[in-house]
Structure formats: structure tokens, C-alpha cells
C-alpha positions in Angstrom: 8.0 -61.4 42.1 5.2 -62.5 40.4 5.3 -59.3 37.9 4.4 -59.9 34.2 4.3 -56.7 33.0 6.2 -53.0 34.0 4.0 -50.3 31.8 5.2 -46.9 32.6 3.9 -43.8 31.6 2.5 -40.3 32.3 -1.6 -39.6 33.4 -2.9 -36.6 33.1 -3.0 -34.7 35.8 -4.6 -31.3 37.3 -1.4 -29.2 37.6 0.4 -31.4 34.8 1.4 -34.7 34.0 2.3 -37.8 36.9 4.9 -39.7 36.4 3.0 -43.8 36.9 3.8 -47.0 37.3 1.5 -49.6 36.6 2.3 -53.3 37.2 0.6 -56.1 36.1 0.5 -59.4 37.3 1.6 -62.2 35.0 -2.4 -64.1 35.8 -4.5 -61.2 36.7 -7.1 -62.2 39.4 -10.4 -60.7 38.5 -10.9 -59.4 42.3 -8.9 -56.0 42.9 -6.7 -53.4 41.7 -5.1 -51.0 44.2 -3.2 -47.5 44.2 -0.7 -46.7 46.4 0.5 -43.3 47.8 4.3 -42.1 48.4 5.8 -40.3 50.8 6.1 -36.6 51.2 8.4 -35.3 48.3 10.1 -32.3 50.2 12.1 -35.3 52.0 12.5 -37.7 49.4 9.2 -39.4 48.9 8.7 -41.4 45.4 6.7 -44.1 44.0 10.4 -45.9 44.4 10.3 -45.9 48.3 11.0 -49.0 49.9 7.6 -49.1 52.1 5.5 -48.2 48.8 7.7 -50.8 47.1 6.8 -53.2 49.8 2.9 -52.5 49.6 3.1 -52.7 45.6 4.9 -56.1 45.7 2.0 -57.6 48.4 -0.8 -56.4 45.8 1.3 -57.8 42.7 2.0 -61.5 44.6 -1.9 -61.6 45.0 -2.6 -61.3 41.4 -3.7 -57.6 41.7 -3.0 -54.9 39.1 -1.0 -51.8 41.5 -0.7 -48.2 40.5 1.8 -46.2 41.4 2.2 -42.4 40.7 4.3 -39.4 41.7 2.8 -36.8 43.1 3.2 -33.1 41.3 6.7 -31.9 41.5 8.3 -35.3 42.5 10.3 -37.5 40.2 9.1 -36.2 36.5 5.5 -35.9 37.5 4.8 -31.8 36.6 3.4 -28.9 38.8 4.9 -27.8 42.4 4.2 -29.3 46.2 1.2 -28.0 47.4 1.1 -29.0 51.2 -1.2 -31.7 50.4 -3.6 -29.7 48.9 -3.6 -30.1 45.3 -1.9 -33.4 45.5 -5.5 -35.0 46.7 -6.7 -34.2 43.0 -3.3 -36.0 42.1 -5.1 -39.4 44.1 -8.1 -38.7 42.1 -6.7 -38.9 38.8 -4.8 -41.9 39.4 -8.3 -43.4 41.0 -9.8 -42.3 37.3 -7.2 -43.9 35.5 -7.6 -47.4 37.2 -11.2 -47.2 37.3 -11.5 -47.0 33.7 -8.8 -49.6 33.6 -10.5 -52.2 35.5 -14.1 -51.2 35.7 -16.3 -53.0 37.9 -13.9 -54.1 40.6 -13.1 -53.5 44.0 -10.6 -50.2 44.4 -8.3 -50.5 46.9 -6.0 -47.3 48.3 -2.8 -47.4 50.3 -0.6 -44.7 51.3 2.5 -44.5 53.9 3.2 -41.4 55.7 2.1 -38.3 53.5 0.6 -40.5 51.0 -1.5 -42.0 53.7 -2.5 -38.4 55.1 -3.4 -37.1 51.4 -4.6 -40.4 50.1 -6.7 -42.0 52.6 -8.6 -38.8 53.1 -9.7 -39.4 48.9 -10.0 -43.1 49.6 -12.5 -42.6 52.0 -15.0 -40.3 50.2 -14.7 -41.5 46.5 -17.3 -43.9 45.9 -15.1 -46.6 43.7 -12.5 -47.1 46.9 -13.8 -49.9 48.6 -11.2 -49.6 51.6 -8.2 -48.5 52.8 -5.0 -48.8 54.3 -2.5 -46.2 56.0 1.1 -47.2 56.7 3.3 -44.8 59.2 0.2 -42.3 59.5 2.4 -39.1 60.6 -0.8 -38.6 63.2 1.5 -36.5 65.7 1.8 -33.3 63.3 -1.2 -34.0 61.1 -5.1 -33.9 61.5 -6.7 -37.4 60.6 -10.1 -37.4 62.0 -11.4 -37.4 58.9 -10.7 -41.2 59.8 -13.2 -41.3 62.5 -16.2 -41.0 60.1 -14.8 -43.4 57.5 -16.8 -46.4 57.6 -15.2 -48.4 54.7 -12.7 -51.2 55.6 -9.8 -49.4 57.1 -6.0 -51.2 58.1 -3.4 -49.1 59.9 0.0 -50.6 60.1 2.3 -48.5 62.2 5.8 -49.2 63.6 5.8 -49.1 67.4 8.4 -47.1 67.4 7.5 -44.4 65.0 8.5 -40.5 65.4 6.0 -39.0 63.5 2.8 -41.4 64.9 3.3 -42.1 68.1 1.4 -45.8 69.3 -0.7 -43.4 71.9 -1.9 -41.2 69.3 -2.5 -44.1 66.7 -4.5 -45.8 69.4 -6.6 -42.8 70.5 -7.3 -42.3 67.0 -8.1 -45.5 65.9 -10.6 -45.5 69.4 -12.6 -43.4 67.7 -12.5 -44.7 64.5 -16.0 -47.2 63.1 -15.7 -50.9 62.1 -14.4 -52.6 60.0 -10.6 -51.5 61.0 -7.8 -52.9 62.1 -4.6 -51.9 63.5 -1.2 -53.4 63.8 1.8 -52.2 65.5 4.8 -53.4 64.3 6.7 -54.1 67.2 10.2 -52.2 67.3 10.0 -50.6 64.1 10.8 -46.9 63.4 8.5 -44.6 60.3 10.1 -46.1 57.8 9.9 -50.1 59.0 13.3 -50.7 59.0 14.7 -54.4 58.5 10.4 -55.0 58.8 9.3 -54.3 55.8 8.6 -58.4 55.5 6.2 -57.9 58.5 4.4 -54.9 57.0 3.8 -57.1 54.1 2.8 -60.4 55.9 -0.1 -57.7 57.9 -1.5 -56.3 54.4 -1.6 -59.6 52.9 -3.6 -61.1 56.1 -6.0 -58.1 56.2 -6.3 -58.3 52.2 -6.7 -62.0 52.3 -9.7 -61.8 54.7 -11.4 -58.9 53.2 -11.1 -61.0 49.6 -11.1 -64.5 50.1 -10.7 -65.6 46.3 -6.7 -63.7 46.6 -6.1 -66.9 48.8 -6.0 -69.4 45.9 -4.4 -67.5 43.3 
């Protein structure tokens, strides 16, 4: 880990107070900061989850700052689960917070699973995301055409295997979707990237590394 700095704290938030994480590389790079999205609480989701941890470490090792936050009702972030309603104005206010933070760069958003579902849909109409990326998008029970009219940079990374996003129904969606995107199926892995989780980073970093060339020499 390349990790200088562990600030937690609370933001404000629209049904009460999230529960945050911000880490901050030891030589901050100038070129990004990112947030990234948990999964769904009702089953367990946190900012602590091993895919979001995995996502958050790829960011830090490229000498970005990373948020992340607990959505309302999870960890000691305040409010109740509201089915992914409420919980976009959760994004937002951890979008606000890094904005102010490090005005005048590049936002990037990642979410897995519901934080992908919730967050991406933000990510892709607030003006200070630059582009985004969904990990594990749980496509088979949840709408994401909103996807197919995002035309910022967009990176799906889904295990081949995954029950709740089947590769046919990534693929049909992504069909649809407008440049610049890019998928990647990660070949024998269930939702939660089991023993992969060094893939899922080696994609994001790839992806990140073309989008931003100055990450490479940091």
C-alpha cells in the first residue's frame, strides 16, 4: 500500500450523517480523485468490502485521493435503506465533499453491485464525474439503461460467472451502450470476484491508466 494518510470522519448527509473514509496517498498526483460505492447494506454491504477494498487500493497505488462512505443505515452512517432511492443523494454528497476537496480535477465514480446500480446512475449525470466504472452490475434484477445514454468513459468489470449479472445480459446491455466503454469479463469468477480480486484490479488500473496517462509514471 502506498497509503500516507487514513482521515475518517462523518459528511453530512441528507437523511443524516455518512460514515467516510478518505485515503490519501503518501505523493498525491495532481490528476484524479475517485469515490467508490458499496454493496447493498440489507446483505452486508460496507465501505469494508473486499471488492470496494480492492477498487480503493487500485486508486491509492496510482497516487489518487479515494472516498469511501457508507450509505444511510449501514455501518454508523445515519438514516434508514431506502431501495436505492435516497441513497443516490447519499453519492451526491460524497461527490460535494471531494469536489470541494480537490477542485478542478477529474472525478472519477466506482461502484460494485448496488453501489454500481445507485452510483453510476449519479456518475453519469453530475457534471464533475468525468467517468465511470461498475463492478458486478446486478443487471438481472435491476434496470440499467440509464447506461445506454451515458456518454462519459464507462468500464464494466463483471465476473463471468456472476448470479446476479449474467455475461448475456451484461453484453446486451453494454450493445447498446455509446463509446468510450469497455467491458471485461473476468473469466470464472462469481459476484463477489472470489480469489480474482487481483484481476479486477490489474482491469481498473489498465482502463485508468489509458484514460490518464500521467498515473503511469507516478
Amino acid at each position: 500500500m502506498t497509503t500516507a494518510a487514513h482521515r475518517t470522519f462523518f459528511l453530512p448527509g441528507p437523511a443524516g450523517r455518512l460514515e467516510a473514509l478518505l485515503w490519501t496517498p503518501a505523493r498525491d498526483g495532481g490528476v484524479i480523485a475517485a469515490v467508490v460505492c458499496h454493496p447493498h447494506p440489507l446483505f452486508g454491504g460496507t465501505l469494508h468490502n473486499k471488492v470496494v477494498y480492492q477498487v480503493a487500493k487500485t486508486f491509492n497505488q496510482l497516487q489518487a485521493p479515494v472516498l469511501r462512505f457508507n450509505f444511510r443505515g449501514a455501518g454508523l452512517s445515519g438514516g434508514k435503506h431506502d431501495e436505492g432511492r435516497g441513497e443516490q443523494d447519499d453519492v451526491r454528497a460524497a461527490i460535494e465533499f471531494l469536489a470541494k476537496e480537490y477542485s478542478g480535477r477529474p472525478l472519477l465514480l466506482a461502484g460494485f453491485s448496488f453501489g454500481a446500480f445507485v452510483g453510476l446512475r449519479v456518475g453519469c449525470s453530475d457534471t464533475r464525474v468525468a467517468a465511470v466504472a461498475g463492478l458486478g452490475l446486478p443487471v438481472n434484477r435491476s434496470d440499467a439503461s440509464y447506461l445506454q445514454q451515458c456518454a462519459k468513459p464507462k468500464l464494466v468489470i463483471q465476473g463471468s460467472e456472476d448470479q446476479f449479472g449474467s455475461r448475456a445480459a451484461v453484453e446486451a446491455l453494454a450493445a447498446d451502450m455509446p463509446e468510450p466503454k469497455r467491458v471485461v469479463f473476468i473469466e470464472g469468477a462469481e459476484h463477489f470476484f472470489a480469489g480474482k480480486l487481483d484481476q479486477v484490479g490489474a482491469a481498473l488500473r489498465t482502463w485508468l491508466t489509458e484514460l490518464y496517462p500521467d498515473l503511469e509514471s507516478l
